[in-house]
Backbone of each chain as nested JSON, in Angstrom:
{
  "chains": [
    {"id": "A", "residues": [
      {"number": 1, "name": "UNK", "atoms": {"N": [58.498, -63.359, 50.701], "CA": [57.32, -63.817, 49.941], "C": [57.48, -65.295, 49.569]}},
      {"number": 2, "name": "UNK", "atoms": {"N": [56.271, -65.932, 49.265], "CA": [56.38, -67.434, 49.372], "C": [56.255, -67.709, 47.746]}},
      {"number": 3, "name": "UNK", "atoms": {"N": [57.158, -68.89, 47.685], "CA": [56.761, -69.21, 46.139], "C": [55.43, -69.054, 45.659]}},
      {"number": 4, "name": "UNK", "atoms": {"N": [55.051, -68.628, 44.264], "CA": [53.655, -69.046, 44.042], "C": [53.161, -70.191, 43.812]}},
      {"number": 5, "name": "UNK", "atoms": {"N": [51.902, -70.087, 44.592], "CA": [50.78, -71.843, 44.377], "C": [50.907, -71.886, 42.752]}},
      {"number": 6, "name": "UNK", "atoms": {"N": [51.301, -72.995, 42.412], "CA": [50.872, -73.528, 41.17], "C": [49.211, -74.544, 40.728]}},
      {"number": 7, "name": "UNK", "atoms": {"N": [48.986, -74.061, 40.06], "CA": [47.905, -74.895, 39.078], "C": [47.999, -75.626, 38.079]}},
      {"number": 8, "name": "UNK", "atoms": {"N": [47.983, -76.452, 38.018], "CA": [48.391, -77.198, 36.444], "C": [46.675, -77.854, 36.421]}},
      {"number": 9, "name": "UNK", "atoms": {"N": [45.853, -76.538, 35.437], "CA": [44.518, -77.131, 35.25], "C": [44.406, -78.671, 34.188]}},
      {"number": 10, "name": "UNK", "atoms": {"N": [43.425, -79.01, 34.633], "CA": [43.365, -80.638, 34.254], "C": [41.466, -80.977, 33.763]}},
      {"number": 11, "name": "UNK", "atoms": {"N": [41.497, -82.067, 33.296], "CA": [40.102, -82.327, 33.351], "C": [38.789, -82.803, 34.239]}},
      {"number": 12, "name": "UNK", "atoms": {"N": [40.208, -83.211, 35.17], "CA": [39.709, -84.021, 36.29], "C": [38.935, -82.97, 37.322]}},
      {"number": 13, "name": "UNK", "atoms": {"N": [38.707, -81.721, 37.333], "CA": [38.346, -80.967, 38.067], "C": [37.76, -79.757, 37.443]}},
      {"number": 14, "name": "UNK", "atoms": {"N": [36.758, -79.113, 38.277], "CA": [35.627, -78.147, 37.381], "C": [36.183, -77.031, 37.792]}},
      {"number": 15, "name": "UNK", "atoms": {"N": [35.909, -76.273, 36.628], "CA": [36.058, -74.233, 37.705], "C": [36.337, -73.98, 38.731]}},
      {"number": 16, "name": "UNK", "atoms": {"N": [34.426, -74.53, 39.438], "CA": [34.374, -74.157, 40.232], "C": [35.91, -74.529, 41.574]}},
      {"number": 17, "name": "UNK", "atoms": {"N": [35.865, -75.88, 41.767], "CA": [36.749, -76.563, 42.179], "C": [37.92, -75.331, 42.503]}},
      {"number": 18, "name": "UNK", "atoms": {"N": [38.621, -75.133, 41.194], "CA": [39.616, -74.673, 40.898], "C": [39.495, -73.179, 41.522]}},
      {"number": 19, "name": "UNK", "atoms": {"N": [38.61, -72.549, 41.364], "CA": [38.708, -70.933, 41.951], "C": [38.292, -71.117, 43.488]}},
      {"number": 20, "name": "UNK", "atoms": {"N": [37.756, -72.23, 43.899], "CA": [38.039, -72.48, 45.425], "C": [39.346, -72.532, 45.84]}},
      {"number": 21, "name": "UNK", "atoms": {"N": [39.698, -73.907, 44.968], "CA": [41.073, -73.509, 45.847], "C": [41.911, -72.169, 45.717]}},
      {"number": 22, "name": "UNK", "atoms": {"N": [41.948, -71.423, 44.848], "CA": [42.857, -70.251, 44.287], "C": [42.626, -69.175, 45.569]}},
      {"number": 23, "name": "UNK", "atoms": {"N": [41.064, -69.279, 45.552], "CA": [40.991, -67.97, 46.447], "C": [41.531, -68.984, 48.36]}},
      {"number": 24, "name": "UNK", "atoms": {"N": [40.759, -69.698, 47.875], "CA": [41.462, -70.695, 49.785], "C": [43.255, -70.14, 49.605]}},
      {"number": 25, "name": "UNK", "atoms": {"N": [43.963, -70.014, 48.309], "CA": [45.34, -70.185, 48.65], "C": [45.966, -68.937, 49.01]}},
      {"number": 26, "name": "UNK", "atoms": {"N": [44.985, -67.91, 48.42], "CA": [45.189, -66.837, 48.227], "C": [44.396, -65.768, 49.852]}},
      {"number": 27, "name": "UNK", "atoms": {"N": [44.095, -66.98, 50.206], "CA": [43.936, -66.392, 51.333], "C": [44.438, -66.679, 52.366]}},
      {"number": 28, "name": "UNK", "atoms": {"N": [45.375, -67.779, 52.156], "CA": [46.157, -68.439, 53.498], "C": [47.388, -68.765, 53.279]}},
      {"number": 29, "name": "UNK", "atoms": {"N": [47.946, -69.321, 52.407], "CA": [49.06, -69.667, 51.791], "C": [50.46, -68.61, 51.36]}},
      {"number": 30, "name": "UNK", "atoms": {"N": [49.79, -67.711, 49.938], "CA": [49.779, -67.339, 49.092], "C": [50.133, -65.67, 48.732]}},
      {"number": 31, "name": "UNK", "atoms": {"N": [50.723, -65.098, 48.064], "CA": [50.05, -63.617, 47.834], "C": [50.178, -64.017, 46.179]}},
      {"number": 32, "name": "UNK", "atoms": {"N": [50.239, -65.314, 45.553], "CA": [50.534, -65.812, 44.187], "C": [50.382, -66.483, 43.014]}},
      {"number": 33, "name": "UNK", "atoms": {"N": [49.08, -66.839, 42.588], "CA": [48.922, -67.889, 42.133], "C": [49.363, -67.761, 40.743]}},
      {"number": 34, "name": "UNK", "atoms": {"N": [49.757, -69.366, 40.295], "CA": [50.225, -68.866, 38.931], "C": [49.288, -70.377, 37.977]}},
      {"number": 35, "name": "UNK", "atoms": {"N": [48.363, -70.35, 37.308], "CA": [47.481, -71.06, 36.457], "C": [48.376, -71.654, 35.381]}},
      {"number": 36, "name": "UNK", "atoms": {"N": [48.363, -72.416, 35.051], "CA": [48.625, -72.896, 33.768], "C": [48.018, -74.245, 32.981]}},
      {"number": 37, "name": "UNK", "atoms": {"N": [47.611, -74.201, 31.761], "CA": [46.293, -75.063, 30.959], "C": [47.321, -75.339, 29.805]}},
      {"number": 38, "name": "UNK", "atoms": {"N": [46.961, -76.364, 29.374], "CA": [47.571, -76.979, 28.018], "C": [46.511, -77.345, 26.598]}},
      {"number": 39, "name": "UNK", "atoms": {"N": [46.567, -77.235, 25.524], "CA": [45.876, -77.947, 25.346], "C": [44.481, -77.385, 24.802]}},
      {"number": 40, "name": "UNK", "atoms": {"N": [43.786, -78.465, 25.645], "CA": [42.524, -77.989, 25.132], "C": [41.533, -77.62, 26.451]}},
      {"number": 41, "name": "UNK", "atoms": {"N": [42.434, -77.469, 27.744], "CA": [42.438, -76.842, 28.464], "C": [42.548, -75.433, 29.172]}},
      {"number": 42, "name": "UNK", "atoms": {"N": [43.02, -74.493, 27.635], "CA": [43.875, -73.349, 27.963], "C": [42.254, -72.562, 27.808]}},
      {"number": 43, "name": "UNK", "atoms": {"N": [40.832, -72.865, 27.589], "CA": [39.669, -71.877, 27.611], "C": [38.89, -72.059, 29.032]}},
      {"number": 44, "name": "UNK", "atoms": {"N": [39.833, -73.252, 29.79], "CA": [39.411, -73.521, 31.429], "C": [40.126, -72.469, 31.935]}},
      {"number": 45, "name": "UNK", "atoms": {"N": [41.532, -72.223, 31.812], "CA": [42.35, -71.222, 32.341], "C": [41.736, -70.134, 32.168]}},
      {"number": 46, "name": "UNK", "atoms": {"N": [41.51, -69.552, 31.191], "CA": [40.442, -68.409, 30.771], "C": [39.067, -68.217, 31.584]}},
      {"number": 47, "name": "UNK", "atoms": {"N": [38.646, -69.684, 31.754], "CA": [37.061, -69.099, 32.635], "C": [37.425, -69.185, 33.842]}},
      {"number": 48, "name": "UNK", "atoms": {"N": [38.713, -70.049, 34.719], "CA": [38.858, -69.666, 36.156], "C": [39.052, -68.365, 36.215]}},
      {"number": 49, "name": "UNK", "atoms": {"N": [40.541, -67.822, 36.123], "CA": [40.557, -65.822, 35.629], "C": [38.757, -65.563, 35.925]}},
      {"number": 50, "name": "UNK", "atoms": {"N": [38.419, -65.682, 34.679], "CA": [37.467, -64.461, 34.76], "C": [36.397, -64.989, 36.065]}},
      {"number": 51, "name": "UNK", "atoms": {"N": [36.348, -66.173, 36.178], "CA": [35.509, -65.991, 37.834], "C": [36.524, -65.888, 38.996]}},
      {"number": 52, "name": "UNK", "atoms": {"N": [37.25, -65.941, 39.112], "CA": [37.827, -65.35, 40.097], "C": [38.072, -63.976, 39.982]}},
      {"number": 53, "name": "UNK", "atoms": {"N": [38.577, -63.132, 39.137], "CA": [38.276, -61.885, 38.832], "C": [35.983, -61.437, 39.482]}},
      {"number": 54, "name": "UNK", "atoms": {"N": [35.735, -61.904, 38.989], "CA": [34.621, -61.867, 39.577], "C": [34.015, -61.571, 40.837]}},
      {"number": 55, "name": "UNK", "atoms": {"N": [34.712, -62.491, 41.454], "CA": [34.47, -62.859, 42.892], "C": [35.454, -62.222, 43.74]}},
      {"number": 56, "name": "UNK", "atoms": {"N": [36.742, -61.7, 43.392], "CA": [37.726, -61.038, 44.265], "C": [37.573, -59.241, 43.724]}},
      {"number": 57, "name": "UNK", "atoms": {"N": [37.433, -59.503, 42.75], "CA": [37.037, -58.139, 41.845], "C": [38.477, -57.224, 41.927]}},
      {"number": 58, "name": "UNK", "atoms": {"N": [38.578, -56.261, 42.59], "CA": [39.884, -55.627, 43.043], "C": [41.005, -56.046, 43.7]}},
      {"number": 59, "name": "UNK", "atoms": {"N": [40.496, -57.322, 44.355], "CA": [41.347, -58.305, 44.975], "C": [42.641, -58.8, 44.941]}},
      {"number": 60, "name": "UNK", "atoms": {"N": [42.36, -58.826, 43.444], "CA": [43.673, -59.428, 42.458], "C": [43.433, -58.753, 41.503]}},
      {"number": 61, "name": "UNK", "atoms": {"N": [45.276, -58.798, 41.147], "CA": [45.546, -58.471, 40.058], "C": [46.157, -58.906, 39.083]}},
      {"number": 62, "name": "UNK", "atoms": {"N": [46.112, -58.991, 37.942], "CA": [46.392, -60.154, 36.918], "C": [48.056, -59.345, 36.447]}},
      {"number": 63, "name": "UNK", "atoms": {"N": [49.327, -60.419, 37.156], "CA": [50.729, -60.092, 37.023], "C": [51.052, -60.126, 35.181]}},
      {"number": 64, "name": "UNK", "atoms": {"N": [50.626, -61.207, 35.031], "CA": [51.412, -61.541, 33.604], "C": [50.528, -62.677, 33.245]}},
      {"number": 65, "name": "UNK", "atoms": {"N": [50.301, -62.65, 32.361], "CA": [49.66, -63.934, 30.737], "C": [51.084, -64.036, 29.318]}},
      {"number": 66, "name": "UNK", "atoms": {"N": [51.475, -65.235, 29.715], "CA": [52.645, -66.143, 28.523], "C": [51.353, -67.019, 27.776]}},
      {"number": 67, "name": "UNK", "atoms": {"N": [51.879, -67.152, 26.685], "CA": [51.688, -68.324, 26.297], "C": [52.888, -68.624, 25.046]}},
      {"number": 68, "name": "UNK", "atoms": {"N": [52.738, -69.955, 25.28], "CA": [54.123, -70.746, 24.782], "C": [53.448, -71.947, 24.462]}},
      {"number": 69, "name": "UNK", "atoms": {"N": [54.823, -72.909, 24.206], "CA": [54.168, -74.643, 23.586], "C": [55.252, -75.076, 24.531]}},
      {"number": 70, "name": "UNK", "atoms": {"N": [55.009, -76.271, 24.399], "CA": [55.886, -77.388, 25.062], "C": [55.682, -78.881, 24.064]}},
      {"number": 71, "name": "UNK", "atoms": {"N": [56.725, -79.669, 24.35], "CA": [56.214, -80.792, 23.873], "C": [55.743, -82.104, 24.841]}},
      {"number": 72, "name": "UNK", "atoms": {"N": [54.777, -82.915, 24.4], "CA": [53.751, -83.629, 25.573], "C": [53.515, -84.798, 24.066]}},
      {"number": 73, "name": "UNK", "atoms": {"N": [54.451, -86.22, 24.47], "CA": [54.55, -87.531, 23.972], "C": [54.706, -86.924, 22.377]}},
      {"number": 74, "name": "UNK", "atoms": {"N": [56.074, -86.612, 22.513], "CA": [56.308, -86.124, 21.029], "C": [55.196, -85.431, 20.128]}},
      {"number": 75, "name": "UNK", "atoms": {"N": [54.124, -84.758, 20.66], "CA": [53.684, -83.736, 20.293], "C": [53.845, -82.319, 20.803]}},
      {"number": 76, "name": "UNK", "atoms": {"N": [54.003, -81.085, 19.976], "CA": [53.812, -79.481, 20.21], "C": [52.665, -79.241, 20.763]}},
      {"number": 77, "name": "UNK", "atoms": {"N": [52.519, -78.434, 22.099], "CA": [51.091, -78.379, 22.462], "C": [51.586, -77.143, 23.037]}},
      {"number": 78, "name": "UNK", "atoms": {"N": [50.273, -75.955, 22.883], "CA": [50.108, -74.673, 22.958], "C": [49.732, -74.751, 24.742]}},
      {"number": 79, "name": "UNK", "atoms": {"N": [50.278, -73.921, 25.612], "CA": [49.577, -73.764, 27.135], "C": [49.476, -72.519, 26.976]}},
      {"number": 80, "name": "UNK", "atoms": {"N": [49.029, -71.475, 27.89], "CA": [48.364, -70.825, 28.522], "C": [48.778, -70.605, 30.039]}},
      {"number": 81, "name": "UNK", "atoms": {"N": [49.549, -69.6, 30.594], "CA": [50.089, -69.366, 31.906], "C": [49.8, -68.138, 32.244]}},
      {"number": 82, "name": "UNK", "atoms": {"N": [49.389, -67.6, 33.382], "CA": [48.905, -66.749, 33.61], "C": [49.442, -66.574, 35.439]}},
      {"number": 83, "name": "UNK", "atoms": {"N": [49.81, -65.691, 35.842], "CA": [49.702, -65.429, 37.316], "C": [49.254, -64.201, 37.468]}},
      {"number": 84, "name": "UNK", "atoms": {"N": [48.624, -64.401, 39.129], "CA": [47.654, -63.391, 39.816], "C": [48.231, -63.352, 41.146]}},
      {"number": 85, "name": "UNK", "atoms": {"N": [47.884, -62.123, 41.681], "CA": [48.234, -61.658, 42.182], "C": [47.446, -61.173, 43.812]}},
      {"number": 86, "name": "UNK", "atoms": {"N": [47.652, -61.252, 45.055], "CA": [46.652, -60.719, 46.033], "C": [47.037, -58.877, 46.209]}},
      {"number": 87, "name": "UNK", "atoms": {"N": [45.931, -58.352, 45.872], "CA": [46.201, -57.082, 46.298], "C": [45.839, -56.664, 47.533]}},
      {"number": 88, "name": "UNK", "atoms": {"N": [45.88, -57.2, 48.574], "CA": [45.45, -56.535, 49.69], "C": [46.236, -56.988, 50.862]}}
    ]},
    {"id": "B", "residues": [
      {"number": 1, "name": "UNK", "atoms": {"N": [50.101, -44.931, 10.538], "CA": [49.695, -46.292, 10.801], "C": [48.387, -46.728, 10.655]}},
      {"number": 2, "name": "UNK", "atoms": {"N": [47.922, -47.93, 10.368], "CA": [46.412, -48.357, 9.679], "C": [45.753, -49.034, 11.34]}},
      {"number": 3, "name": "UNK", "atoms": {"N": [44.794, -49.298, 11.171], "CA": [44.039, -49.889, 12.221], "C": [44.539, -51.175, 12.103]}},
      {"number": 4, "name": "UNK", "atoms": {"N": [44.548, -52.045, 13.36], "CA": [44.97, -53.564, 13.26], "C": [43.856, -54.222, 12.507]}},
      {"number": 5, "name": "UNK", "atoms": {"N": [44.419, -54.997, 11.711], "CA": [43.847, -56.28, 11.421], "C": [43.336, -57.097, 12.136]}},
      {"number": 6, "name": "UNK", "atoms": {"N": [41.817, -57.217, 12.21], "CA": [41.375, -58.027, 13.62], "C": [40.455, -59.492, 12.833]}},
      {"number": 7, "name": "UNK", "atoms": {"N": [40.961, -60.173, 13.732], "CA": [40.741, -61.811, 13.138], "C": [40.332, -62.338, 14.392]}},
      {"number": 8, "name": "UNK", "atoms": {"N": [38.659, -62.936, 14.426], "CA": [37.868, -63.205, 14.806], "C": [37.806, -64.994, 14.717]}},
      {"number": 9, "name": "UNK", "atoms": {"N": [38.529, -65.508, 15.891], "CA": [38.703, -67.567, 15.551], "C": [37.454, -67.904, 15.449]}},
      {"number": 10, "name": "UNK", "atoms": {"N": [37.399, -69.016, 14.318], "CA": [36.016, -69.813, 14.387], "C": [36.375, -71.058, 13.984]}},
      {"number": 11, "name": "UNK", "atoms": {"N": [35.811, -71.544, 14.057], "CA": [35.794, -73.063, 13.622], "C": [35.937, -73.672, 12.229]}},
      {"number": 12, "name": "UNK", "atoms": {"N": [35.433, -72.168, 11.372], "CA": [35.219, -72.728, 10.004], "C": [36.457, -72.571, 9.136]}},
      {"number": 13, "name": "UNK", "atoms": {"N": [37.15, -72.354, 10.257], "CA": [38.615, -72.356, 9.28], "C": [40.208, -73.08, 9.978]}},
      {"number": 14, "name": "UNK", "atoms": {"N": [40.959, -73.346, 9.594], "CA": [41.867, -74.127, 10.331], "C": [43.089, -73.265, 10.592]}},
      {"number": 15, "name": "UNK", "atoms": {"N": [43.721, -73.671, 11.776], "CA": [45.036, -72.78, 12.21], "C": [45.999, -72.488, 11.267]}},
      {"number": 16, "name": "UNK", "atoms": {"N": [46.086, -73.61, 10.024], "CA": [46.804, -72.878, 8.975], "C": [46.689, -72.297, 8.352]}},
      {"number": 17, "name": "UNK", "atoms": {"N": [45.282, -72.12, 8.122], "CA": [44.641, -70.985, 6.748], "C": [44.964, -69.629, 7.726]}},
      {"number": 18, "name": "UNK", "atoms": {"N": [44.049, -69.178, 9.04], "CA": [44.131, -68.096, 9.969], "C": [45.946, -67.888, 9.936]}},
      {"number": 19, "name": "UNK", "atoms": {"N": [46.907, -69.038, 9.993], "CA": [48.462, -68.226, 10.027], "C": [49.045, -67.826, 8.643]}},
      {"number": 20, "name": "UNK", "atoms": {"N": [48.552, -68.144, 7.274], "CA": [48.718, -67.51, 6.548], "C": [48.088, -66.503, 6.139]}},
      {"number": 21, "name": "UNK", "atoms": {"N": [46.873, -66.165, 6.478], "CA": [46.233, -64.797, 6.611], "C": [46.719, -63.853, 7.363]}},
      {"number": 22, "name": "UNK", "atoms": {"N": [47.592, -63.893, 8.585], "CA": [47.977, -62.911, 8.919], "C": [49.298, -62.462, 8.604]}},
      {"number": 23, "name": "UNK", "atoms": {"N": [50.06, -63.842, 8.007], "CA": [50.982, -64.048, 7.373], "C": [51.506, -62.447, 6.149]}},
      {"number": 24, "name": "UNK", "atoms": {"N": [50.017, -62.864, 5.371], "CA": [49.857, -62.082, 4.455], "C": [49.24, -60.629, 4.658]}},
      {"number": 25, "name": "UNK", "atoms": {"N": [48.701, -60.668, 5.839], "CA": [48.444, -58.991, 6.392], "C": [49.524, -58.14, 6.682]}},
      {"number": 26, "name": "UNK", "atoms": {"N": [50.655, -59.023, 7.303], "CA": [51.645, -58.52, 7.534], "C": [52.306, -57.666, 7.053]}},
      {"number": 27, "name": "UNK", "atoms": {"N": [52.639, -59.062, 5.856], "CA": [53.439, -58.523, 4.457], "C": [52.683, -57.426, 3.58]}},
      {"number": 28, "name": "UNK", "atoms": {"N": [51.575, -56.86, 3.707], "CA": [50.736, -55.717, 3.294], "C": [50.625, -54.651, 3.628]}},
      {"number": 29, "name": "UNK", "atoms": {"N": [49.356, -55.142, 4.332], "CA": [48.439, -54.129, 4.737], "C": [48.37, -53.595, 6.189]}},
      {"number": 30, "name": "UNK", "atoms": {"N": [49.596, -54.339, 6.932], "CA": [49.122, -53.786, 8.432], "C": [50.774, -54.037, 9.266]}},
      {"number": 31, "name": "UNK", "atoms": {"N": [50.817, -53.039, 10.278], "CA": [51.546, -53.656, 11.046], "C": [50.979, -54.316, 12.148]}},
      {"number": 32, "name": "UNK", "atoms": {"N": [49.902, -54.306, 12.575], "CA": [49.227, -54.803, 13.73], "C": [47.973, -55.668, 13.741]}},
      {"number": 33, "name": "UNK", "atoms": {"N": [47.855, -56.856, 14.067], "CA": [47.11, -58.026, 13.793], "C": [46.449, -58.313, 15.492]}},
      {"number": 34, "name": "UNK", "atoms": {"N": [45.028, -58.42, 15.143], "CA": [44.525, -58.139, 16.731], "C": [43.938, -59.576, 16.735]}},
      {"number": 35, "name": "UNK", "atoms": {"N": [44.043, -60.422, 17.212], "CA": [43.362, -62.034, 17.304], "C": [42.635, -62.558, 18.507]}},
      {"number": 36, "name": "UNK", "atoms": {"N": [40.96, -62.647, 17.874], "CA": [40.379, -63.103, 18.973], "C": [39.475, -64.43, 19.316]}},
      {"number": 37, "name": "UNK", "atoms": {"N": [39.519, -64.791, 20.178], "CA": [39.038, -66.324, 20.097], "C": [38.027, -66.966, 21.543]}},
      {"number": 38, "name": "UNK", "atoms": {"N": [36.772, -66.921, 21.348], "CA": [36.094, -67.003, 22.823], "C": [35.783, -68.775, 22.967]}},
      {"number": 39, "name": "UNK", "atoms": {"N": [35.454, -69.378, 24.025], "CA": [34.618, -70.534, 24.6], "C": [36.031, -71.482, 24.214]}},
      {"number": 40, "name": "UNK", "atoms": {"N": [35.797, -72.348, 23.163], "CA": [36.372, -73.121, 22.732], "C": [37.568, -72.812, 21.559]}},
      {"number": 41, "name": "UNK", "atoms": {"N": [37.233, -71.784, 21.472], "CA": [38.278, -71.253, 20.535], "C": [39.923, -70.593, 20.954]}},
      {"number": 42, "name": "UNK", "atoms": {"N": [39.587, -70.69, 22.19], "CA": [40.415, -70.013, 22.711], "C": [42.095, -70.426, 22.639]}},
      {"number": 43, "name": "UNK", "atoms": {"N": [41.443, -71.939, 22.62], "CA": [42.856, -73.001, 22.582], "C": [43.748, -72.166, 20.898]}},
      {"number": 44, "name": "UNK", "atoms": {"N": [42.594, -72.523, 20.334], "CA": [43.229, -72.348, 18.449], "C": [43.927, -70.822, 18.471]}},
      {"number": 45, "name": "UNK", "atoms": {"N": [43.799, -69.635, 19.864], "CA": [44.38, -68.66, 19.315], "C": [46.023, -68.637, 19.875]}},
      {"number": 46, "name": "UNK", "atoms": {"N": [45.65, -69.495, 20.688], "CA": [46.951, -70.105, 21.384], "C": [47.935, -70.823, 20.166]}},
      {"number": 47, "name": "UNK", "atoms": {"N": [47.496, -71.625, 19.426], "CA": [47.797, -72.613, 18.348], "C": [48.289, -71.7, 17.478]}},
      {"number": 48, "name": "UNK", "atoms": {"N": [47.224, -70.915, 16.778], "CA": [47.788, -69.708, 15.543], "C": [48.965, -68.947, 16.651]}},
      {"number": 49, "name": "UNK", "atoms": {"N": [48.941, -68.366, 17.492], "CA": [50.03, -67.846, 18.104], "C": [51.284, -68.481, 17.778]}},
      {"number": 50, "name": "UNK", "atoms": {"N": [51.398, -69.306, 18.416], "CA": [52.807, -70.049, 18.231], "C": [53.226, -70.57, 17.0]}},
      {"number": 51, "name": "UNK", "atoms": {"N": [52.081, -70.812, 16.028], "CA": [52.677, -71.211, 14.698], "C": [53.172, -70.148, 14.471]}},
      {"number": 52, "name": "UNK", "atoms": {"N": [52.614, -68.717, 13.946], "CA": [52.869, -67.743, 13.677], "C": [54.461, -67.43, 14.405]}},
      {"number": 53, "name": "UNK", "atoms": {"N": [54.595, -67.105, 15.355], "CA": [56.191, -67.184, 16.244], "C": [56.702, -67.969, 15.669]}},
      {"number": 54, "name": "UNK", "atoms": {"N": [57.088, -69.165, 15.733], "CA": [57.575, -70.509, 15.203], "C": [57.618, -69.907, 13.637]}},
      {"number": 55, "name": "UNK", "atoms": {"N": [56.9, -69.074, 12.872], "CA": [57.302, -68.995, 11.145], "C": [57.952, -68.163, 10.975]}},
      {"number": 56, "name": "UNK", "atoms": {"N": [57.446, -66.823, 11.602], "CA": [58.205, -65.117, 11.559], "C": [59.401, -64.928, 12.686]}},
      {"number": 57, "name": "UNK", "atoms": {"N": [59.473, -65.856, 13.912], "CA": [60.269, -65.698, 15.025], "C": [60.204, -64.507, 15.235]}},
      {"number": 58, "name": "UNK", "atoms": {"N": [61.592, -63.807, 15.07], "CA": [61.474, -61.906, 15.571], "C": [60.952, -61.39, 15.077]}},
      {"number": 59, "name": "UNK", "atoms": {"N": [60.501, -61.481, 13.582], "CA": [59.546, -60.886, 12.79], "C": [57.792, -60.031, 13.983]}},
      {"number": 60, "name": "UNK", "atoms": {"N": [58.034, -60.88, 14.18], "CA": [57.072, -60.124, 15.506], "C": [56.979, -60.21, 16.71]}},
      {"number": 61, "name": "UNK", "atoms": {"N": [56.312, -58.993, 17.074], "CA": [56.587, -59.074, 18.791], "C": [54.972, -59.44, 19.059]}},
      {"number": 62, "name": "UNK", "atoms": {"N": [54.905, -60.104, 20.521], "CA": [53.729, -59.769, 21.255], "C": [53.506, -58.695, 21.999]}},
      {"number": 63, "name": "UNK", "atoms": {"N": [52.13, -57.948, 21.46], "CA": [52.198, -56.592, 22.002], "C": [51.246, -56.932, 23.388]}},
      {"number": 64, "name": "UNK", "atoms": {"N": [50.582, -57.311, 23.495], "CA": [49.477, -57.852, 24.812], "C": [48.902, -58.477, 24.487]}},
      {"number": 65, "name": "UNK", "atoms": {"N": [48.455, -59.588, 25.568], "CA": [47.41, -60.13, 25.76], "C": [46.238, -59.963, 26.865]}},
      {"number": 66, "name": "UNK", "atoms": {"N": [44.954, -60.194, 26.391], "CA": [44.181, -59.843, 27.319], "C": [43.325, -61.041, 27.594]}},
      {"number": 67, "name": "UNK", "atoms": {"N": [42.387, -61.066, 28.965], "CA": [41.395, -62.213, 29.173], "C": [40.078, -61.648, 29.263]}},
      {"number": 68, "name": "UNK", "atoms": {"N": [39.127, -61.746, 28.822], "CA": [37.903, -61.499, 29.259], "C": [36.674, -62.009, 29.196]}},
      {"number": 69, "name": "UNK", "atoms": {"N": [35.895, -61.424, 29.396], "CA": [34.42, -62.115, 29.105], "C": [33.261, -61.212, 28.655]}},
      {"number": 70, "name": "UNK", "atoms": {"N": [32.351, -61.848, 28.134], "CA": [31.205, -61.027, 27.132], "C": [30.183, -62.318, 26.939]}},
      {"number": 71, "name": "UNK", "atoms": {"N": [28.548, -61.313, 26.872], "CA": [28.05, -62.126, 27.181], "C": [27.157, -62.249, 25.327]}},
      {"number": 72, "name": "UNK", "atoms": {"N": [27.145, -63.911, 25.299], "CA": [26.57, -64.187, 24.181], "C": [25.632, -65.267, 24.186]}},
      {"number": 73, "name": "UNK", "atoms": {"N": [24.6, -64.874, 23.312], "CA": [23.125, -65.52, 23.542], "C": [22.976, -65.873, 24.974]}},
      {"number": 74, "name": "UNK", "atoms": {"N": [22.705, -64.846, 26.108], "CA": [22.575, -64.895, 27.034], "C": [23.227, -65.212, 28.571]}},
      {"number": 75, "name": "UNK", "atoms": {"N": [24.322, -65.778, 27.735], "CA": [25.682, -66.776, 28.612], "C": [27.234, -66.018, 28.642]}},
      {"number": 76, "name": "UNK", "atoms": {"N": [27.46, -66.094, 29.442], "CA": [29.216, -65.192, 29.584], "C": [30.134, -66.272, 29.04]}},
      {"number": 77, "name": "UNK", "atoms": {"N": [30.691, -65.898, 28.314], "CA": [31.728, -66.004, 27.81], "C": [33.182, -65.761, 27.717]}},
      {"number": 78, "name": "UNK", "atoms": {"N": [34.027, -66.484, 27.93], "CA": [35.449, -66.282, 28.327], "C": [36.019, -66.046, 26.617]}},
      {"number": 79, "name": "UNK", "atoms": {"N": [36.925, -64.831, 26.996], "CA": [37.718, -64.817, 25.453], "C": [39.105, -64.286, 25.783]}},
      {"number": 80, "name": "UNK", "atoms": {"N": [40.245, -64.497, 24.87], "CA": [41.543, -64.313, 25.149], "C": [41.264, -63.263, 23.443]}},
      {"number": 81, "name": "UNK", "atoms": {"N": [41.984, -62.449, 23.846], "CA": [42.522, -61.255, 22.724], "C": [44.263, -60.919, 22.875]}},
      {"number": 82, "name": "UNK", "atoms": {"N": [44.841, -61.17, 21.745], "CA": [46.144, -60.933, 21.668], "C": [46.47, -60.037, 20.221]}},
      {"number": 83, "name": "UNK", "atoms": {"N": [47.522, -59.168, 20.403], "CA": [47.789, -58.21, 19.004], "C": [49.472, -58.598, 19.441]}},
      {"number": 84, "name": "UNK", "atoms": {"N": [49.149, -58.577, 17.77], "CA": [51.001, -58.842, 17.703], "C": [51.111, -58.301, 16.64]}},
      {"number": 85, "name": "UNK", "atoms": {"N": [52.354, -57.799, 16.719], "CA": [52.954, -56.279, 16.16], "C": [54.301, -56.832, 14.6]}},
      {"number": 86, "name": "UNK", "atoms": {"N": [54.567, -56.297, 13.712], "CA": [55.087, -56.394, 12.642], "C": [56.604, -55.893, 13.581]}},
      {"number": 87, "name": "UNK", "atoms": {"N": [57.387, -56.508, 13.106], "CA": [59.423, -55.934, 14.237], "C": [60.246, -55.483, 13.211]}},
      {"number": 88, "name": "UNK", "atoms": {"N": [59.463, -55.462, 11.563], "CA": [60.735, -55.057, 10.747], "C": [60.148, -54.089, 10.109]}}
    ]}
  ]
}
């Protein structure tokens, strides 16, 4: 099995964007993706999930949701990690 | 055992008031504290999370987290739900 695709969601890019590539990785790459949002980013992580859940429906399956902090320029900041899974 | 304590994020209150409220549920009235936070809120349940860890450490466990969506004033909505459990 291949490492999982990572995500490190950002601002620079929309949902949609983002559940393109997930399912593109997850269909060629991948049996793995693993999301992760920081910030004030971590309710983007939340709406990719649920549209990709959407759109793959049984497809995937949601492995594990962490959330933890890190520190980012001497501040504590809350992320949001999540990996999925290809079921088929 | 009592029903969890369920705490609903909003805006009108700040991550420290919400971590001493459950602070104090704890120490009461509950072993189980259910925390939920949709759209934009989602970040702050992330935030109360880790403060909360960071004050009680083993004092509590994370019992699950969940992702979902629900639809409000007409629009779907992404929400993260987490319960975390009393350890002593």
């Amino acid at each position: 099995m291949n490492k999982p695709y990572q995500i490190i969601v950002s601002r620079s890019k929309s949902i949609e964007d983002y559940v393109l590539e997930i399912i593109e990785a997850l269909n060629h790459n991948t049996e793995e993706v693993e999301i992760k949002g920081s910030g004030w980013d971590i309710n983007k992580v939340a709406d990719i999930y649920n549209s990709v859940k959407e759109k793959l429906k049984d497809g995937v399956t949601l492995d594990y949701i962490t959330i933890g902090s890190e520190t980012k320029d001497r501040r504590r900041i809350s992320y949001l990690l999540l990996r999925i899974k290809r079921a088929y």
